[in-house]
VEXDREN-2710 file (C-alpha; in Angstrom, 1 decimal):
% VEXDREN-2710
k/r/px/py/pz
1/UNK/10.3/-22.4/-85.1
2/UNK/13.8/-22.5/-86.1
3/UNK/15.1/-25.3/-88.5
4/UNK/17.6/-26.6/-86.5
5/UNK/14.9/-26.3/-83.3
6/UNK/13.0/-27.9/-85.4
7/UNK/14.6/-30.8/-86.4
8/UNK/15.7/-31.4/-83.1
9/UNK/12.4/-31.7/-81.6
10/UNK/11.6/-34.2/-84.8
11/UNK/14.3/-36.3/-84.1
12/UNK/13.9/-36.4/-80.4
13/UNK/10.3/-37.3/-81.1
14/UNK/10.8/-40.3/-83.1
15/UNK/13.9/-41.5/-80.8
16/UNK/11.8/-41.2/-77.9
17/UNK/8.6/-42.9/-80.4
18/UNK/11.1/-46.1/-81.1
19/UNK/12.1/-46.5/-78.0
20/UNK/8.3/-47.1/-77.1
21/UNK/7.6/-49.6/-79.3
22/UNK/7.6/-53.2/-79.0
23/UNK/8.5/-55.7/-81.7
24/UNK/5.6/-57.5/-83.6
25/UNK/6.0/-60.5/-84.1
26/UNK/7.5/-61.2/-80.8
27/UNK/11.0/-63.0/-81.2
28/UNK/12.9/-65.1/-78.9
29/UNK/15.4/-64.0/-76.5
30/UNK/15.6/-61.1/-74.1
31/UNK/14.8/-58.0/-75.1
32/UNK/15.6/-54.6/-72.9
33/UNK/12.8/-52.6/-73.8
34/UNK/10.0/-55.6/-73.6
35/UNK/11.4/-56.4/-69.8
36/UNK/11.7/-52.3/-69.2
37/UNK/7.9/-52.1/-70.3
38/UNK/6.4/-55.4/-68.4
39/UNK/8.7/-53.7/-65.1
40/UNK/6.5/-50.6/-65.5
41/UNK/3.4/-52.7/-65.9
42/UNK/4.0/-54.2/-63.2
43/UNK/3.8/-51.5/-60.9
44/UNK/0.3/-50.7/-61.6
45/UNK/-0.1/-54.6/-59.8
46/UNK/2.1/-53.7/-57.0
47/UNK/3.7/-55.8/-53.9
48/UNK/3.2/-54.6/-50.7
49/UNK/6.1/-54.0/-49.5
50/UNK/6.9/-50.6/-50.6
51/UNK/6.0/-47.7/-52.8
52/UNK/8.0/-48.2/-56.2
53/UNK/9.9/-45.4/-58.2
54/UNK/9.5/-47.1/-61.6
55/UNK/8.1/-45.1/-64.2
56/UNK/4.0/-45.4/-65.7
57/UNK/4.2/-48.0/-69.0
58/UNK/5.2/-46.1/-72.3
59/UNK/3.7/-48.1/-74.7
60/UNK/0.7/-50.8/-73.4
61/UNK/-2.3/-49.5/-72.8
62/UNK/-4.5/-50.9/-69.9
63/UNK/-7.5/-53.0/-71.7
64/UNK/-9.0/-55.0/-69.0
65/UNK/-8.5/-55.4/-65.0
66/UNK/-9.9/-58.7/-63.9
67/UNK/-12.0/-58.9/-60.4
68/UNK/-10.4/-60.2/-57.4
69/UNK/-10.2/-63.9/-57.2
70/UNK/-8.9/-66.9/-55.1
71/UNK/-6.2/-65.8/-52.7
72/UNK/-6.8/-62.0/-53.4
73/UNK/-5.4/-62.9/-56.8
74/UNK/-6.3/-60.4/-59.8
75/UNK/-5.1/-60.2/-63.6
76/UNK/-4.6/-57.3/-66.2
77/UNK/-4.6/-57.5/-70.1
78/UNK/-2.4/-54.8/-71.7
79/UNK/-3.1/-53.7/-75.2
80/UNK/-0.6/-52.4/-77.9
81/UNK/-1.9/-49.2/-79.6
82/UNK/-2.6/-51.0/-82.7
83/UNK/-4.2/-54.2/-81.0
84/UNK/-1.6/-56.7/-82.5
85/UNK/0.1/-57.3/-78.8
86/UNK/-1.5/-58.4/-76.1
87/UNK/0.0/-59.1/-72.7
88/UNK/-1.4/-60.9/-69.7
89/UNK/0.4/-59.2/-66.2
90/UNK/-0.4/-61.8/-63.3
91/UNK/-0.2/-59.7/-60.3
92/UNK/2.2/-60.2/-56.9
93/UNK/1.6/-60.2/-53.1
94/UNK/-0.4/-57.1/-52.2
95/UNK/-1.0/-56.2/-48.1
96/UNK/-3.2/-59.3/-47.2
97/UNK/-3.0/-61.7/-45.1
98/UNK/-4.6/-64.1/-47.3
99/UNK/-2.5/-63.1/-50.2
100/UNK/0.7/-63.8/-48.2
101/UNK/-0.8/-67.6/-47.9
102/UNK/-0.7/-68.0/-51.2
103/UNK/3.3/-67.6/-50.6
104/UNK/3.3/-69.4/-47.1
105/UNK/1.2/-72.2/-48.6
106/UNK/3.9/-74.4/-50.1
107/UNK/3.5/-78.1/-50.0
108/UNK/3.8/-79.6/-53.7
109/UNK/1.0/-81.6/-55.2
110/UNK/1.2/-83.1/-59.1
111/UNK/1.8/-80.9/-62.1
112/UNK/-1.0/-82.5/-63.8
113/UNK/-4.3/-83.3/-62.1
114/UNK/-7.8/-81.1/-61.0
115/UNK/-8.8/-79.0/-58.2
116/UNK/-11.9/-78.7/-56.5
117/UNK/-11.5/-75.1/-55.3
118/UNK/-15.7/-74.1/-54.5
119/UNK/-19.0/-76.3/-54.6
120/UNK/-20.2/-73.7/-57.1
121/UNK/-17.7/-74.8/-59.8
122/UNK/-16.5/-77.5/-61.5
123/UNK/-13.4/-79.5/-61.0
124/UNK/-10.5/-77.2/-62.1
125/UNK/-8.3/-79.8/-64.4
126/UNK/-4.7/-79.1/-65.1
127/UNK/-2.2/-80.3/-66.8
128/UNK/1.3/-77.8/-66.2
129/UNK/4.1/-80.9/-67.2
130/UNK/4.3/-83.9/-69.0
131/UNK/6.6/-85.8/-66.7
132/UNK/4.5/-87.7/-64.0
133/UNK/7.3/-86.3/-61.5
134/UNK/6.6/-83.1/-61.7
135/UNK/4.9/-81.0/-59.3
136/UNK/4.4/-77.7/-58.4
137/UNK/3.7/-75.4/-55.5
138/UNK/0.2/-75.8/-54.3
139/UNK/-0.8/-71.6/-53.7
140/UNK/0.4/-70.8/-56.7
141/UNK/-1.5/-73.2/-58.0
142/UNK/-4.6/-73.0/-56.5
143/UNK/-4.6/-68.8/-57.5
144/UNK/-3.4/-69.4/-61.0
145/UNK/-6.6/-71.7/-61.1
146/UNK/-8.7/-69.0/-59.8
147/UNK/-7.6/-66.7/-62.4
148/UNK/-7.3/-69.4/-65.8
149/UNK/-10.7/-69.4/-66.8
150/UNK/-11.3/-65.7/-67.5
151/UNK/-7.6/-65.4/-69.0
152/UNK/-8.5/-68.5/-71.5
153/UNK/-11.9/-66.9/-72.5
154/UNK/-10.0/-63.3/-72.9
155/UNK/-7.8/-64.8/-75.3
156/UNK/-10.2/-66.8/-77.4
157/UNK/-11.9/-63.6/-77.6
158/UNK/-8.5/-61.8/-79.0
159/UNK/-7.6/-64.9/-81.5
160/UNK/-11.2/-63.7/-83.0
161/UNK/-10.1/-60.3/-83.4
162/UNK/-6.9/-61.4/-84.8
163/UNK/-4.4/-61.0/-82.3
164/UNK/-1.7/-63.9/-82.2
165/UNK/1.2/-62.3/-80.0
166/UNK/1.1/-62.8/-76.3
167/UNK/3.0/-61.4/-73.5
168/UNK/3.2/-63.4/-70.1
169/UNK/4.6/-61.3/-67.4
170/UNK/4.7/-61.3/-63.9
171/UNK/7.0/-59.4/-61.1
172/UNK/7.4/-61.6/-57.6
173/UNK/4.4/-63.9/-56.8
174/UNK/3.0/-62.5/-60.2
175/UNK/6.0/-64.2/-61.7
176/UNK/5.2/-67.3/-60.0
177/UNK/2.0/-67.1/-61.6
178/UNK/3.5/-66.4/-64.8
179/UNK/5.3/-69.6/-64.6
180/UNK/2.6/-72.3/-64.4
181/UNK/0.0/-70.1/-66.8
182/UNK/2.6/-69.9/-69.3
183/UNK/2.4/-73.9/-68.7
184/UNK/-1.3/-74.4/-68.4
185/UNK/-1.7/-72.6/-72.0
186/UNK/0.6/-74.7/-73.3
187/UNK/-1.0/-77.9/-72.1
188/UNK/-4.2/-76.4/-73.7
189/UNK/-2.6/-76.0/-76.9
190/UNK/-1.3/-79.4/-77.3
191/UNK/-5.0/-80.2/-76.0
192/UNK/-6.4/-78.3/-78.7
193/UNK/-8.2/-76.4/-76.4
194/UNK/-6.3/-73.2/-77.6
195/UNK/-5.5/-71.7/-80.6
196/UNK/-2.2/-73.0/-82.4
197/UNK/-1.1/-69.9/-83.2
198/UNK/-0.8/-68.3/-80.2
199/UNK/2.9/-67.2/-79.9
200/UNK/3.3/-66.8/-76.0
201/UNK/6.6/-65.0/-74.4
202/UNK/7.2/-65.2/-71.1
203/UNK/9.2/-62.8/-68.6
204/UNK/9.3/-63.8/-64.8
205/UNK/10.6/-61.0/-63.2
206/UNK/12.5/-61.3/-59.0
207/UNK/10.5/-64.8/-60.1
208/UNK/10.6/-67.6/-56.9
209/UNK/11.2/-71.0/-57.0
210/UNK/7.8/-72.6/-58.9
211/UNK/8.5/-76.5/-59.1
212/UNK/10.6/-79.4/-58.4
213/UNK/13.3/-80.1/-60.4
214/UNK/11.4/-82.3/-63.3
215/UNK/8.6/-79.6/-63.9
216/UNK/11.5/-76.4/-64.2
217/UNK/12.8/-79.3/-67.0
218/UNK/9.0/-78.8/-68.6
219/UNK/8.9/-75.4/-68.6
220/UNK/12.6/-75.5/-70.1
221/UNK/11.9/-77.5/-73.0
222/UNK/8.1/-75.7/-73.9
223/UNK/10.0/-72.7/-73.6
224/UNK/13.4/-73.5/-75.8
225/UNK/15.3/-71.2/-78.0
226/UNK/14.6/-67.9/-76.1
227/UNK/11.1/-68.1/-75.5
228/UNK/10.8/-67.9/-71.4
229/UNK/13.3/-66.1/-69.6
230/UNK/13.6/-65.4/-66.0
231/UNK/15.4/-62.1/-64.3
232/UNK/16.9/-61.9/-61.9
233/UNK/19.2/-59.4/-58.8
234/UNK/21.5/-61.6/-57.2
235/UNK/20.9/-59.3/-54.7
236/UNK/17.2/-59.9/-54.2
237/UNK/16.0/-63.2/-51.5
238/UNK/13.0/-63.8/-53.2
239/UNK/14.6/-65.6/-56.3
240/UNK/16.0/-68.2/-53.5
241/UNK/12.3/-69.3/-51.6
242/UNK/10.5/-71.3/-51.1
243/UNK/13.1/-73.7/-49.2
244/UNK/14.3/-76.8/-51.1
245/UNK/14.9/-79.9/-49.3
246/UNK/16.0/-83.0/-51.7
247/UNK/15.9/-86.3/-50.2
248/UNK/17.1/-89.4/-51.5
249/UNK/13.5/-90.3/-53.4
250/UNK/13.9/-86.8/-55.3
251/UNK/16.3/-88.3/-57.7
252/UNK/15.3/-89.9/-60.7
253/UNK/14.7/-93.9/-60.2
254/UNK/18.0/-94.9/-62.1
255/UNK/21.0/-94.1/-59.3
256/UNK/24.2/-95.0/-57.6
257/UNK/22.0/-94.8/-54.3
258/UNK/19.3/-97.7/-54.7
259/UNK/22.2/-100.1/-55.1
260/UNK/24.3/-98.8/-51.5
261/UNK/22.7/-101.2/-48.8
262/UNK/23.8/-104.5/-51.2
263/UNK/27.1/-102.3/-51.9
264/UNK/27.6/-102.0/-48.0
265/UNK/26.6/-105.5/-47.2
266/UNK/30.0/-106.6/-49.2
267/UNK/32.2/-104.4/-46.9
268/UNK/34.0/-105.0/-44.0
269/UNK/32.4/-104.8/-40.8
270/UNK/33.3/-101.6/-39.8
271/UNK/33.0/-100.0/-42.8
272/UNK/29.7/-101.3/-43.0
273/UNK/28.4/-100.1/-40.1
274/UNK/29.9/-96.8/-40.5
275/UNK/28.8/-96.9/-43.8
276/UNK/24.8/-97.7/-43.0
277/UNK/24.8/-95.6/-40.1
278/UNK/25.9/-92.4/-42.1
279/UNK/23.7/-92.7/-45.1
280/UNK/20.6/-93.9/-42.4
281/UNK/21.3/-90.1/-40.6
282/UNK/21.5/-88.9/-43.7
283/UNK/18.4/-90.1/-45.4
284/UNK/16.1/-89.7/-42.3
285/UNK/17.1/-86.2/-41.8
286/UNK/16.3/-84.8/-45.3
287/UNK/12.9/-87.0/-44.6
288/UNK/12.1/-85.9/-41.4
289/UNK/12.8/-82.1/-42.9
290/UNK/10.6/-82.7/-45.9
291/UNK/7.5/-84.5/-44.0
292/UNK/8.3/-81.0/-41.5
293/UNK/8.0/-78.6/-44.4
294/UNK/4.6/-80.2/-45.9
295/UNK/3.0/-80.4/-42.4
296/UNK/3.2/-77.1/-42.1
297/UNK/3.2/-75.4/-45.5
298/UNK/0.8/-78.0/-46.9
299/UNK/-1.3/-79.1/-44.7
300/UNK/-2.0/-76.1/-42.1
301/UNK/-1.6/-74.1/-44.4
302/UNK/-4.1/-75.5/-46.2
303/UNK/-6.4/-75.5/-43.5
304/UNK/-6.4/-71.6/-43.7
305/UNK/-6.4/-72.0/-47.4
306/UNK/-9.9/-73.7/-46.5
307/UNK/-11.0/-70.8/-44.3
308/UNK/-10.3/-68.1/-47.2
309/UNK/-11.7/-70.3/-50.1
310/UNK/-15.0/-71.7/-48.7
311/UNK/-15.6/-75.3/-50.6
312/UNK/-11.9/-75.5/-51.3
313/UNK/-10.8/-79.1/-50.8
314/UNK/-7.1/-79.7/-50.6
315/UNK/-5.5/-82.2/-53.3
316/UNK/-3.4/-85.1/-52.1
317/UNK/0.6/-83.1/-51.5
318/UNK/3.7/-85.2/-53.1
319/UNK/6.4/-86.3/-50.8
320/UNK/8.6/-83.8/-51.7
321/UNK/10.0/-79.9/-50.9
322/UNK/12.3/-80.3/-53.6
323/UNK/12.0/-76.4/-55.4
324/UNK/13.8/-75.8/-58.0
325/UNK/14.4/-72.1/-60.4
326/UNK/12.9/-71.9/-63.9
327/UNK/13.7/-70.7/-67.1
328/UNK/16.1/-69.1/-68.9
329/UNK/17.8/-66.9/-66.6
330/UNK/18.6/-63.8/-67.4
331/UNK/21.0/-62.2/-64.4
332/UNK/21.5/-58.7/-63.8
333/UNK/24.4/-58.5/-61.9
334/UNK/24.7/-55.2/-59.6
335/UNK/27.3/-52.7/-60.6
336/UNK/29.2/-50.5/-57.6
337/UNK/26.7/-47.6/-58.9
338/UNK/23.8/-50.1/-58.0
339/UNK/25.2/-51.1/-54.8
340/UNK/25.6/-47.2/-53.6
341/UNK/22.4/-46.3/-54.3
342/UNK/20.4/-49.5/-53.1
343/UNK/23.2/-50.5/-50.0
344/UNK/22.2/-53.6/-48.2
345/UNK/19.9/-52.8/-45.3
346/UNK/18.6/-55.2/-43.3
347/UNK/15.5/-52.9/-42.2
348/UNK/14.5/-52.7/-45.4
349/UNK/14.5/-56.5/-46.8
350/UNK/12.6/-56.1/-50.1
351/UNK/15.3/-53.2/-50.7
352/UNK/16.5/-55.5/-54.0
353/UNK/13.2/-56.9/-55.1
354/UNK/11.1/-53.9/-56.0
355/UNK/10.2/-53.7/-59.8
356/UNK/12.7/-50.3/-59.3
357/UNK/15.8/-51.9/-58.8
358/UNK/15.3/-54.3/-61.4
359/UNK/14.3/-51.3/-64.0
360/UNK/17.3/-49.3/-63.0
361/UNK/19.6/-52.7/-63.6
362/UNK/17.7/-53.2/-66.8
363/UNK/18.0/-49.9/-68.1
364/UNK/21.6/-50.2/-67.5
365/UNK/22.4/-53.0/-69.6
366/UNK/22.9/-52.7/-74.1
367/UNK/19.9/-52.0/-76.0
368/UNK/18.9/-55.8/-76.8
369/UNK/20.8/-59.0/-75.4
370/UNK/20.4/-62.1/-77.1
371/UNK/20.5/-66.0/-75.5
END
């Protein structure tokens, strides 16, 4: 071989080699190639909606698939080549009924409480926030749940081999899940039911809404400084669902509006009336909507819950539908070259979500960007 042939095919070799690797120790903040890799692990656990374009993973090696679980939910560990990263890839919908009412199932119960989900098992207890308002969405729940004991006994097993660095990733649904396990470790650190020296880094990628307001402040502060970052399309739906509804008993107990009736009692007739008859349509409306939204995506929905998880008994919902984003966003606004080659069609409505428009966006952007 030529020297110049040569020492191109060197240098092309070790560009191509670096751009494969993954930093160890992890570090906070967003990094491209970390996202571009937990993207391509994500399509070996793939959504149903369509076949994906993004490439096989460069760099993670597949160590472990877990069995199916709960509400068709499954789990993968990814190795580094030299064992000193590990990452834990929560899967996303697959085409399943029942996997699509893990979604569809969407009442909120407490971020901190158990689940009885089969006669054959204990109680699953959780504790996913330290505020006693928050609360989470109950499907997600109940198939992170399904999936927690097996990831916690994986990891105990990898803290005795000497790994320390953790990847949580999930794409979709899988990034729902990613949420509330990156919170249910926690919780088990602080319990001491975990290693300390775990260092977990979380990407939820096309990530839905996972809690109300007070647990997305949880995950917020466990996650400071870099440390749990959410992407997102602005072109993709799934990033806006489930629906939020805030009513008046969604805000925190210290308001202007606990004090209005007294306030209105002062006023003039007619400005009292008008007053107590617009804030009464008001407050009965977002209530009526709320107790509408757990009906039916708590409590049927839970009844077919029931059906797919025999021995599965319901938890008590909270009166709220009050769904709020998570985590440090991270937003990949499309460019005119995205919009031409993904246009808007409304035949094909997951068009924006796929793990290969996000890789393509991802790809596009600098080398590393910092929070």
């Amino acid at each position: 071989m030529l020297p110049r042939l040569r020492l191109a095919v060197f240098l092309f070799a070790a560009t191509t080699a670096s751009a494969q690797q993954l930093s160890v120790p992890l570090k906070p903040g967003f990094d491209q190639a970390e996202c571009l890799e937990l993207l391509r692990v994500a399509v070996g656990q793939p959504d149903s909606a369509a076949v994906d374009s993004t490439p096989a993973p460069r760099y993670l090696k597949l160590a472990y698939r877990s069995p199916e679980v709960g509400l068709k939910n499954r789990w993968d560990l990814w190795m580094s080549p030299d064992n000193r990263l590990a990452c834990v890839s929560l899967r996303g919908t697959v085409n399943h009924p029942v996997s699509w009412l893990a979604n569809f199932y969407a009442g909120m119960v407490p971020a901190e409480g158990s689940l009885h989900l089969s006669d054959s098992l204990p109680n699953f207890r959780y504790k996913l926030a330290a505020d006693p308002k928050a609360t989470v969405h109950v499907g997600w729940l109940v198939a992170m749940a399904s999936m927690a004991p097996d990831i916690v006994r994986h990891l105990r097993e990898l803290h005795g081999r000497g790994v320390r660095q953790v990847l949580v990733a999930g794409h979709s649904q899988g990034a729902g899940l990613a949420f509330l396990t990156r919170s249910y470790l926690h919780y088990l650190q602080q319990a001491g039911e975990l290693p300390q020296d775990f260092v977990f880094k979380t990407y939820c990628t096309a990530a839905p809404k996972p809690g109300n307001l007070y647990y997305a402040y949880d995950y917020e502060t466990i996650t400071a400084g870099g440390w749990g970052l959410t992407v997102v399309n602005p072109a993709d739906w799934v990033p806006e669902v489930p629906f939020s509804i805030q009513t008046l008993s969604d805000f925190n107990p210290v308001n202007p509006f606990v004090g209005i009736k007294p306030i209105l009692r002062k006023q003039k007739l007619g400005a009292r009336l008008a007053g107590k008859y617009l804030y009464n349509q008001m407050d009965r409306s977002t209530r009526k909507a709320q107790r509408r939204f757990t009906k039916f995506l708590g409590g049927l929905a839970g009844k077919q819950a029931q059906k797919a998880l025999p021995g599965y008994q319901p938890a008590a919902y909270a009166p709220t539908e009050n769904f709020q984003r998570a985590g440090t966003p991270v937003v990949l606004q499309p460019t005119d070259a995205y919009r031409r080659r993904f246009p808007d069609d409304p035949q094909r409505v997951f068009i924006h979500h796929m793990p290969f428009p996000y890789h393509v966006l991802v790809e596009g952007m600098g080398k590393t960007t910092a929070n």
